[in-house]
C-alpha positions in Angstrom: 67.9 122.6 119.2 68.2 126.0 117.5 71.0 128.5 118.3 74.5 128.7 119.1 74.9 125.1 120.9 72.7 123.1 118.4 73.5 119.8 117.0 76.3 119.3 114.2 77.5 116.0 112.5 80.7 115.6 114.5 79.3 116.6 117.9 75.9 113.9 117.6 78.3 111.7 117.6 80.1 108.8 115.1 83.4 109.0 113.3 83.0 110.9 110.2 86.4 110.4 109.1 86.7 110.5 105.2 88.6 108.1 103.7 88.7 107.9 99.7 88.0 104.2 98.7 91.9 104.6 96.6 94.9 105.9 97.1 96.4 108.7 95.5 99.4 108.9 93.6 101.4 110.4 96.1 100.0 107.8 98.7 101.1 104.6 96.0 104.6 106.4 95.9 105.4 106.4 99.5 104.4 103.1 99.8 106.6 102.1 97.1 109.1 103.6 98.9 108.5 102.0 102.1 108.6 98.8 100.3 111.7 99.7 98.3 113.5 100.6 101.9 112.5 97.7 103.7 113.7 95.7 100.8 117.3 98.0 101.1 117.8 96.9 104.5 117.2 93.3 103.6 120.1 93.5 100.9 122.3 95.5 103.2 121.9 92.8 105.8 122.5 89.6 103.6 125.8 91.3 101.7 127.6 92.5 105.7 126.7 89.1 106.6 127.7 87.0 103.6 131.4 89.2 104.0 131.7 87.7 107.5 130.4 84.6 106.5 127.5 84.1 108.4 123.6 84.0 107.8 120.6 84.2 109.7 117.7 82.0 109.4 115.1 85.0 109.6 116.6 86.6 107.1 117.3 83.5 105.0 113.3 82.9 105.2 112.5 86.4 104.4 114.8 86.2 100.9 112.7 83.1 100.3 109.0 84.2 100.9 108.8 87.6 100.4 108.9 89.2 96.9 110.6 92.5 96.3 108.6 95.5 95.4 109.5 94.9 91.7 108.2 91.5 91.7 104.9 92.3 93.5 101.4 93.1 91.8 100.0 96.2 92.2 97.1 94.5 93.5 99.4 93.4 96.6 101.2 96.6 96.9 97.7 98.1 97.4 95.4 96.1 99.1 95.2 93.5 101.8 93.5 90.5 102.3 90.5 90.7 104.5 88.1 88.1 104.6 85.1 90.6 105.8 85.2 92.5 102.7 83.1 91.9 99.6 85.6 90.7 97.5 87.8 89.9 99.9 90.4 92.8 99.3 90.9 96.0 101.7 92.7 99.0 100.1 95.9 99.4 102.5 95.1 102.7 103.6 91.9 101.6 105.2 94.2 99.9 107.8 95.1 101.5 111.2 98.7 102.4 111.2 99.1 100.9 107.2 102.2 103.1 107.3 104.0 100.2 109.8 102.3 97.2 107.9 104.7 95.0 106.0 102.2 92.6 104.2 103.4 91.0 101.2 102.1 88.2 100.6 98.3 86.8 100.8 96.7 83.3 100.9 97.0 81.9 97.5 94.4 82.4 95.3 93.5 86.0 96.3 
């Protein structure tokens, strides 16, 4: 169709969102960060409850499985397991709502 209404990429129809197949370096930092505060809040936790003398099993569990941010690979900072992909890694941004997403850990071997 020819004129002023004719047919453009967005309005035929499909998602043409573009999303670069990395991070950026900006994008890496704030995720650092994210996993730097969650790992803040943790701390701050276990030290007001080990002054009152109490734990929590949650927590205690969290301590035990999950690695810091300075302990983790950048390959699991990153990227996510995902057992659809062709080498069975997903870069986190590719996730909806990667921003909330607290994955650390991934099935051994990958």
């Amino acid at each position: 169709m020819f004129g002023p209404f004719r047919f453009t990429n967005p309005l035929s129809g499909g998602l043409l969102w573009k999303i670069p197949w990395r991070l950026s370096r900006f994008q890496k930092l704030r995720q650092r960060r994210r996993l730097r505060a969650v790992d803040n809040v943790v701390a701050t936790l276990d030290e007001a409850l080990a002054k009152k003398g109490e734990t929590l099993k949650a927590l205690e569990r969290w301590k035990a499985e999950m690695p810091t941010e300075a302990q983790m690979l950048p390959k699991d900072k990153y990227t996510l397991f995902d057992r659809s992909a062709k080498r069975y890694r997903k870069g986190i941004h590719k996730l909806p709502k990667w921003t909330r997403v607290s994955q650390r850990v991934n099935p051994p071997g990958y």
